[in-house]
C-alpha positions in Angstrom: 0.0 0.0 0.0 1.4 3.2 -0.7 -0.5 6.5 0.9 -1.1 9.2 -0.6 1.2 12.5 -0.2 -2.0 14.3 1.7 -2.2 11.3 4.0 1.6 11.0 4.3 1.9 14.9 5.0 -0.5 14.1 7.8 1.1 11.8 9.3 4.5 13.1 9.1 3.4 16.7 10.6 1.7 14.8 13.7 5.0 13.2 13.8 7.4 15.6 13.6 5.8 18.3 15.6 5.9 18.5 19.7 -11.7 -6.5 23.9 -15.5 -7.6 24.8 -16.6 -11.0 24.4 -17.5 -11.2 20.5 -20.4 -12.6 19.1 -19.9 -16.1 18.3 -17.0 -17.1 20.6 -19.3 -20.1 22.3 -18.1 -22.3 19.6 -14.6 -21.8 20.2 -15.6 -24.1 23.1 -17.3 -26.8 20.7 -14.4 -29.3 19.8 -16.5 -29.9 16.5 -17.0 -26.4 15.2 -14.1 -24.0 13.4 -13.0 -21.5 15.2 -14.4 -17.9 14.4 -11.2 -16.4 14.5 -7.5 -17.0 14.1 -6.4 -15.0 16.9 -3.9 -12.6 15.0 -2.9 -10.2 17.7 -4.5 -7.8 15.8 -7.9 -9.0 14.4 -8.4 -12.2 16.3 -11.6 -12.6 15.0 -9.9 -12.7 11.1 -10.0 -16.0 9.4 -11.7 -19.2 10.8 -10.4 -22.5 11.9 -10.7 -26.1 11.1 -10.7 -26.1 7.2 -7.9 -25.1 4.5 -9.5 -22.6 1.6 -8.2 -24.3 -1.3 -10.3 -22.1 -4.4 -12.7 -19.4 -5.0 -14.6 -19.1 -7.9 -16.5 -15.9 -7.7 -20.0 -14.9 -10.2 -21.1 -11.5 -9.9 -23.7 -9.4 -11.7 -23.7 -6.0 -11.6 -25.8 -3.1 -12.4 -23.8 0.4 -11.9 -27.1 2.3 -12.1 -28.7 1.4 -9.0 -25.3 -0.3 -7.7 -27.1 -3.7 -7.4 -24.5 -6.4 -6.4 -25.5 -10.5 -7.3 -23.2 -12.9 -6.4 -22.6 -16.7 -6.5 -19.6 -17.8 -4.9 -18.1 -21.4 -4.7 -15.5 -22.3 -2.8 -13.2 -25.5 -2.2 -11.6 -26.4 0.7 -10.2 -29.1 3.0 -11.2 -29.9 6.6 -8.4 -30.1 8.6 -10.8 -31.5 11.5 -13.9 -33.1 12.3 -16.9 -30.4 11.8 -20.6 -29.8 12.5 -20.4 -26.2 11.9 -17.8 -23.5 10.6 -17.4 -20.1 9.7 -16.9 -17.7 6.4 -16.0 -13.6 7.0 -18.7 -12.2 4.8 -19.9 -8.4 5.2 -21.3 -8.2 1.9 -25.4 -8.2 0.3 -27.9 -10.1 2.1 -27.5 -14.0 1.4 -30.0 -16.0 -0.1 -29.0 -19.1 0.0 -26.1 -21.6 1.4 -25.0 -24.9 0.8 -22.3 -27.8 1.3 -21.8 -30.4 -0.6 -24.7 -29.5 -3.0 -26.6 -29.9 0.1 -28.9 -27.0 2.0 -27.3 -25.7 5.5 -28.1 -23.6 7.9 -26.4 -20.8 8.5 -26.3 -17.1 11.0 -24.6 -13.6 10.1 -23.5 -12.5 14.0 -20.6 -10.5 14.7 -18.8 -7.4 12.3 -18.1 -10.4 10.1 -19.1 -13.7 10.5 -21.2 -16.2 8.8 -21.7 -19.2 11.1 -22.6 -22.7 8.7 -23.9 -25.9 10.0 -23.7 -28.4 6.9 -26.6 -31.1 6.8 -23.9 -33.5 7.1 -20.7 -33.8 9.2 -17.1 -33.2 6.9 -14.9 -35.5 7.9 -11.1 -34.4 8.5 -8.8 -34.6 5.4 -11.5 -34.9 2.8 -12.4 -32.2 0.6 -15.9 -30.3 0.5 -17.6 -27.5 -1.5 -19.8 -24.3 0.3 -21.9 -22.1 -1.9 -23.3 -19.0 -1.0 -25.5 -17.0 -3.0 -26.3 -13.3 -2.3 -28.3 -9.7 -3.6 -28.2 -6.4 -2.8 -26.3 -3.2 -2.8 -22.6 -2.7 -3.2 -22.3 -0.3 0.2 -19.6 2.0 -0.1 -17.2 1.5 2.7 -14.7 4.2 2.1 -11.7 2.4 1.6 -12.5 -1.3 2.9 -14.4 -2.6 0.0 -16.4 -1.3 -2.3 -15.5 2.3 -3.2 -18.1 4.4 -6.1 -16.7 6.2 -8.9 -17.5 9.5 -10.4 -18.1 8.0 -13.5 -20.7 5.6 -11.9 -18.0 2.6 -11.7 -17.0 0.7 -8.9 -14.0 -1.2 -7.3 -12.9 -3.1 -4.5 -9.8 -1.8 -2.6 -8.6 -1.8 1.2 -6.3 -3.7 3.2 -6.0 -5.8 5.9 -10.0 -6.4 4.7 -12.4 -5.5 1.8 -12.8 -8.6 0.1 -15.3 -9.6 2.9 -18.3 -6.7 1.1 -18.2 -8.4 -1.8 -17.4 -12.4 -1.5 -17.3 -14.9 1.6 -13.8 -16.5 2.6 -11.5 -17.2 5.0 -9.9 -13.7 5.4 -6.8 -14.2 6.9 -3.3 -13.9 5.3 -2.8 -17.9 6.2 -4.5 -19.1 4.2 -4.1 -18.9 0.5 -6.1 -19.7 -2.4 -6.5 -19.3 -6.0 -9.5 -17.2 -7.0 -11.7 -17.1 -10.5 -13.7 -14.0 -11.0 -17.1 -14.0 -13.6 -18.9 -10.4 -13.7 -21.4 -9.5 -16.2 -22.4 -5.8 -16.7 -24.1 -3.9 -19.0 -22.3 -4.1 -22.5 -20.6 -0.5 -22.4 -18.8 -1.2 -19.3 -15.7 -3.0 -18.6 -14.5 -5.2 -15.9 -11.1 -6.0 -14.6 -9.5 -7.9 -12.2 -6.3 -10.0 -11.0 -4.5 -12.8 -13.3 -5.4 -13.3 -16.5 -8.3 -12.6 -18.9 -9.8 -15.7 -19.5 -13.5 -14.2 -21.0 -15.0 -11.0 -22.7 -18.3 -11.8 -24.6 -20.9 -9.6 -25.3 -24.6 -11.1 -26.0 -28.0 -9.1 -25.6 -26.4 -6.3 -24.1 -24.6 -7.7 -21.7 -20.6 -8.2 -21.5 -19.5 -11.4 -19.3 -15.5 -10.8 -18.4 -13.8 -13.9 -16.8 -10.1 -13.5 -14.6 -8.3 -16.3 -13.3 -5.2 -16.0 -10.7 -3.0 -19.6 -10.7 -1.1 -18.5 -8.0 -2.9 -18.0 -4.8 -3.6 -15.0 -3.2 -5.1 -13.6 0.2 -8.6 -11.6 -0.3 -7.2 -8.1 0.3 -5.5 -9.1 -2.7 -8.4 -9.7 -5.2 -10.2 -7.2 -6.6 -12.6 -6.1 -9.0 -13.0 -3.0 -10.9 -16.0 -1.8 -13.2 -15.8 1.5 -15.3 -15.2 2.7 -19.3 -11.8 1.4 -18.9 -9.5 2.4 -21.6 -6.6 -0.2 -21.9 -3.3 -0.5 -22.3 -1.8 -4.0 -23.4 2.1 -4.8 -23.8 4.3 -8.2 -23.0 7.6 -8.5 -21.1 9.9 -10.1 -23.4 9.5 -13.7 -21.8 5.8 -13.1 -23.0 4.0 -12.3 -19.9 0.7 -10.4 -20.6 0.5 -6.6 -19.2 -2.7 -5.9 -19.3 -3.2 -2.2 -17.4 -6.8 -0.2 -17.4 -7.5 3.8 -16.9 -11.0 5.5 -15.7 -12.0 8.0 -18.1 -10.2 10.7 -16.3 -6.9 8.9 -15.6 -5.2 8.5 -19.1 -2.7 11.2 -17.3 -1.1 7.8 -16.2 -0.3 6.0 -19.4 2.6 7.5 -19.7 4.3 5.7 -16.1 2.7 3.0 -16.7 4.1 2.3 -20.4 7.2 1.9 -18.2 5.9 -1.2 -16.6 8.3 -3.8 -18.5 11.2 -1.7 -17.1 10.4 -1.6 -13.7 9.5 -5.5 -13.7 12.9 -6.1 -15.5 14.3 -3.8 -12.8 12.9 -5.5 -9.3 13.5 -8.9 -10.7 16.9 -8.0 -10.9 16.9 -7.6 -7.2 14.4 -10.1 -5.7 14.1 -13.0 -8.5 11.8 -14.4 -11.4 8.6 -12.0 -10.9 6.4 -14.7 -9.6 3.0 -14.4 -11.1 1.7 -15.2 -14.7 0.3 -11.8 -15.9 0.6 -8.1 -14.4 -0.4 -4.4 -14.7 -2.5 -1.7 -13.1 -5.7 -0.6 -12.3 -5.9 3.5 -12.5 -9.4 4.7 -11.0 -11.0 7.9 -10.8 -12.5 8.4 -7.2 -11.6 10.0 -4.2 -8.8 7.4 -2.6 -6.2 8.0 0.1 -4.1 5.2 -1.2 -3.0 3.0 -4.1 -2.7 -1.0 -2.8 -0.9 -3.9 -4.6 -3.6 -6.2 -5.6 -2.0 -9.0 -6.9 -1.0 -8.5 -10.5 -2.9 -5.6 -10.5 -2.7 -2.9 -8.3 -5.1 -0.4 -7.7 -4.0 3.2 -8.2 -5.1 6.6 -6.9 -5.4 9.3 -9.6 -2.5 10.8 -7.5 -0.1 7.9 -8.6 3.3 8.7 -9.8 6.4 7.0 -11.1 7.7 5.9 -7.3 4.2 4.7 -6.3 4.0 2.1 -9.2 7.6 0.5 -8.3 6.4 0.3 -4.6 3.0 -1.3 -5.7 5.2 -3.8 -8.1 8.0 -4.3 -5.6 4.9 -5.4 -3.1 4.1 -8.9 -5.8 7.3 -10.0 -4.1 6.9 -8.3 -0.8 3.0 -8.9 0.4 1.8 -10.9 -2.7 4.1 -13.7 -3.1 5.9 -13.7 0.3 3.4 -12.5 2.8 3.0 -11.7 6.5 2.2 -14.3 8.9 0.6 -12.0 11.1 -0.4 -8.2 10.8 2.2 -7.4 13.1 5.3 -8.1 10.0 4.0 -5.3 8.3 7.0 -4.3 7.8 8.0 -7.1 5.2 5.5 -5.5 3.1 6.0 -2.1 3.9 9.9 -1.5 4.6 11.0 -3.8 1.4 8.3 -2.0 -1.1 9.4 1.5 0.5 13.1 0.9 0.0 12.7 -0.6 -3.4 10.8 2.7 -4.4 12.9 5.7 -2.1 16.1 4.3 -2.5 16.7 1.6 -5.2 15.2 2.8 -7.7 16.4 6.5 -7.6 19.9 4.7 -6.8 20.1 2.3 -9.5 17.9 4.2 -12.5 18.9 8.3 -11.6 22.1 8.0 -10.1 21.0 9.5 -6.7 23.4 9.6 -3.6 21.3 7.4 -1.3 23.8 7.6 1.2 23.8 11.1 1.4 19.7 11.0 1.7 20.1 8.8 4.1 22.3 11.0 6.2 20.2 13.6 5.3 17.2 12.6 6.6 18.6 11.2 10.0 19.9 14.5 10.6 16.4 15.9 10.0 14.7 13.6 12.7 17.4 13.1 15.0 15.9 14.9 17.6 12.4 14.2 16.6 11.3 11.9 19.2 7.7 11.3 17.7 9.4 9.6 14.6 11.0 6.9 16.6 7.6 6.4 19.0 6.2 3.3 16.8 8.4 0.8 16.4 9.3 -1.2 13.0 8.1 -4.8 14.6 4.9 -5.5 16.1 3.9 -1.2 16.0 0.5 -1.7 17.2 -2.7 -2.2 15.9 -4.0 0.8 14.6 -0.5 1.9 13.7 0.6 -1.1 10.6 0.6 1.8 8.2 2.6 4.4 10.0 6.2 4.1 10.7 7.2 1.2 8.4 6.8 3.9 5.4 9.1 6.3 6.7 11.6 4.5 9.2 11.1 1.4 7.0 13.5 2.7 4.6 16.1 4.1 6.8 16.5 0.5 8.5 17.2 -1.7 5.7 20.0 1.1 4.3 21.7 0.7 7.8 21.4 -3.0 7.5 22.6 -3.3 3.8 25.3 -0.5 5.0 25.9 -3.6 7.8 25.9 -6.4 6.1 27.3 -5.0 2.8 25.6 -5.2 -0.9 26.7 -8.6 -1.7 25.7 -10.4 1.5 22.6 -8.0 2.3 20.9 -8.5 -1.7 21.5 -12.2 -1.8 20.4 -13.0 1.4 16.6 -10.7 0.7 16.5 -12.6 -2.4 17.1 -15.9 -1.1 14.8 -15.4 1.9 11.9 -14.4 -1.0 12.9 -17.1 -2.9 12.6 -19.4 0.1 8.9 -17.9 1.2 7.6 -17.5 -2.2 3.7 -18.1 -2.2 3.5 -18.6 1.4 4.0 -16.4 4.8 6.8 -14.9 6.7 7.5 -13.0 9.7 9.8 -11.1 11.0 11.7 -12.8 13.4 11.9 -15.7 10.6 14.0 -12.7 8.5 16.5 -11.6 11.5 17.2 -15.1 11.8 18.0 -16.0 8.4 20.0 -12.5 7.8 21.6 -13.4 11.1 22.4 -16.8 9.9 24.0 -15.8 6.6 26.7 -12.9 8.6 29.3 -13.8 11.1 28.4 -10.4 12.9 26.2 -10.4 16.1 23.1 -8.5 14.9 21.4 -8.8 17.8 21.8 -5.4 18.8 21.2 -3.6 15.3 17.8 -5.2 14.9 17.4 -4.3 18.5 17.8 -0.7 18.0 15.8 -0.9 14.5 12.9 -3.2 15.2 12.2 -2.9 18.7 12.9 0.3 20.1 11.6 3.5 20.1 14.3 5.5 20.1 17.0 6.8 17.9 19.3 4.3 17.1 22.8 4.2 18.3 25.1 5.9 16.3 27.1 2.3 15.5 23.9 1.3 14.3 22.8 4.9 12.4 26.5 4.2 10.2 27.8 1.2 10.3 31.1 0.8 9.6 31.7 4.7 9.9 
C-alpha cells in the first residue's frame, strides 16, 4: 500500500511536531466447530479455523445504475478436523441461500463479520468439501474497505487488511491462501477487470461477461474487481507475460508511467528473483482514494499515482503478494522492502541519486524528533501497521545493507523471498535467516531498528563509519 502525499503529510506533521466478548465465541468451546477467529494479535476474529481454503470461484452481476450487487460464490476447501459447523467472514449483500456439498445448511450472520454454517452432514477431517453461498443487494460503499463508487458511476474493491469480505465470503486471513476465479457481467458498455489473466469477454444481448483467473494463490485483500469505461493498455515482457493495465476515463494522465511497466518489472527482478506471477499491470481509477494498494497482479492506483508509487506497488508482488505476513504485526516485510525498493533503489540504480547522502540527510532531519522513533518497526501496534514502516522502513534496511554489505545484504533478501515465495513470513523468521548468513552479532542492530523507540545508536545509524 502506498498513501497518498495528503495522507503522508498528515502523518508526518503529527509526527514531527511537539476487547468484549465477541459474538460467536461459544463455539470456540465446541471441539466440532471451526473456530471464528484465528487469533492474529491484531484482528483475532480474522480468518476461521478447522478447514484449509483451497479455491474461490466468484460470479457477480452488476448493475452500476442502481449499484445492485448479485453474487454466487463457490468455494473449495479441505477440513483439517472433524466439523458440525464453521465459519466464512462475509460483510457483503444479504444471502440467499447456502449450501455444502450440493446440500442446503443452515447458516447465522452474527458479529462485524461472521457467517456461522452448519452443513446437513458432518465433513470428515482430510476430505475435501464445497460451500456455496448466493447473495443480492447493494454494493455499500465502505470508504476504503471494499467497495468504493466512482465519479463516473464505476466501482471497485480496494482496502487492506479487509475489503474482500463486502463483496465475496472467505476465509480472510493472510494464512491461508487460495486461487481465485472472477465471472462479472455488466451492461455491454462497461468494462470489468481484475487480478490474473483474462480468461472471457463476450458480449450477448447487451450484456458483457468478463472472466479472470489468478494460478497462483492470493489472500482476499489481494483480489479485486474493478468496473468502469476502462481504456486499456496491453504490452508483453519479453518472456511473454501479458501486461494488461486499465484507466478511468479521467486517468489517461497515467499511461505514460505505466508504459514503463516492462522496465520496472525487469528492474525488481533483478533484485528479488523471477517475478512470480503469470500476468501483471495496473488498475488506475478515478475516485476520491487516500491510497493505491498492490492487488495482486494488478494494483489499484489513486489518480495521485506517480512513477515511485508504481515501483512500490510492483515491488509489493514479491513483498506482500508472493511472500506474505504471517501475522499483521510483520507489516514491515510488506511495507519496509516495497518502501526501500521505491525511495532508494530505484532512484539509486535508474537516476544516479546519492542514497547515502539522503540517508544522512534525513537522519539529521529527525534526530531529535522523538515522535518519529515512538512506533516501532516490529509489532507497532494495531491501529499503527501503516505508519512508521513507510518512513523509518526505509532508513533500516539502508543501515542494515550499509551492515551487512551489498553482496551479503541482496543475496540474502533474495534468497529469503525465494525461500517464502507463495506462502508467509514474519519477522523474526528474517532476523534469523540475515543473522544466519553474517558472522556479525546482529542482535543489537535489529534491537535498535525493530524494537525500540528510540534513535538508534550511532554504531547502528553508520555502520562501519
Amino acid at each position: 500500500m502506498r498513501l497518498s502525499w495528503l495522507t503522508a503529510c498528515a502523518i508526518a506533521a503529527t509526527l514531527l511536531t511537539g476487547i468484549p466478548l465477541p459474538a460467536g465465541a461459544d463455539a470456540i468451546a465446541d471441539p466440532l466447530a471451526g473456530a471464528p477467529g484465528l487469533g492474529d494479535p491484531y484482528y483475532p476474529l480474522d480468518g476461521n479455523g478447522g478447514y484449509d481454503a483451497r479455491h474461490y470461484d466468484v460470479t457477480i452481476d452488476y448493475d452500476p445504475p442502481s449499484h445492485l450487487l448479485t453474487g454466487t460464490t463457490r468455494i473449495d476447501a479441505t477440513a483439517t478436523q472433524l466439523l458440525t459447523r464453521f465459519n466464512l467472514d462475509y460483510a457483503g449483500p444479504e444471502l440467499r441461500m447456502v449450501s455444502v456439498n450440493n446440500l442446503p445448511a443452515g447458516f447465522d450472520r452474527n458479529g462485524d463479520h461472521e457467517l456461522t454454517i452448519t452443513p446437513l452432514l458432518p465433513l470428515l477431517p482430510g476430505l475435501p468439501f464445497t460451500v456455496t453461498v448466493d447473495y443480492a443487494g447493494p454494493a455499500v460503499a465502505t470508504e476504503g474497505e471494499g467497495w468504493t463508487l466512482a465519479p463516473s458511476g464505476g466501482a471497485f474493491v480496494s482496502g487492506e487488511p479487509h475489503g474482500a469480505t463486502t463483496w465475496y465470503p472467505l476465509n480472510d486471513t493472510p494464512l491461508d491462501k487460495a486461487t481465485f476465479a472472477l465471472r462479472a457481467t455488466v451492461p455491454a458498455e462497461w468494462e470489468v477487470v481484475s487480478n490474473g489473466v483474462r480468461t472471457q469477454d463476450t458480449v450477448i444481448g447487451g450484456r458483457r461477461t468478463v472472466g479472470w483467473e489468478s494460478h497462483q494463490p492470493t489472500i482476499g485483500y489481494l483480489t479485486t474487481v474493478a468496473i468502469d469505461k476502462f481504456s486499456f493498455l496491453e504490452q508483453r515482457r519479453a518472456n511473454g507475460t501479458p501486461l494488461v493495465s486499465a484507466f478511468a476515463p479521467n486517468a489517461e494522465k497515467n499511461r505514460e508511467n505505466e508504459q514503463r511497466l516492462p522496465e520496472i518489472l525487469d528492474f525488481i527482478e533483478s533484485l528479488y528473483g523471477p517475478y512470480p506471477f503469470d500476468a501483471a499491470g495496473g488498475i488506475y481509477v478515478d475516485a476520491e482514494l487516500e491510497f493505491s494498494l498492490e492487488t495482486q497482479t494488478r494494483p489499484i492506483y489513486a489518480p495521485w499515482t506517480d512513477l515511485n508509487t508504481v515501483v512500490h506497488e510492483i515491488a509489493h508482488q514479491w513483498w506482500g503478494d508472493s511472500v506474505s505476513v504471517r501475522q499483521w504485526s510483520d507489516i514491515c516485510l510488506n511495507e519496509c522492502f516495497a518502501s526501500y525498493t521505491a525511495d532508494y533503489l530505484w532512484p539509486e540504480r535508474k537516476d544516479g541519486k546519492d542514497v547515502d547522502a539522503e540517508y544522512r540527510e534525513t537522519i539529521d532531519k529527525v534526530r531529535d524528533k522523538q515522535q518519529f522513533w515512538d512506533i516501532p518497526l516490529e509489532n507497532p501496534g494495531a491501529g499503527n501497521e501503516f505508519t512508521s514502516v513507510y518512513y523509518r522502513g526505509p532508513l533500516f534496511l539502508h543501515a542494515l545493507r550499509k551492515q551487512l554489505g551489498d553482496e551479503v545484504f541482496f543475496a540474502a533478501v533474495r534468497e529469503f523471498n525465494a525461500a517464502h515465495a507463495y506462502g508467509n513470513a514474519s519477522m523474526p523468521e528474517f532476523r534469523r535467516f540475515v543473522q544466519s548468513k553474517t558472522a556479525k552479532d546482529l542482535t543489537g542492530f535489529f534491537t535498535a531498528w525493530l524494537n525500540r523507540t528510540e534513535l538508534p545508536p550511532d554504531e547502528y545509524l553508520y555502520p562501519g563509519s
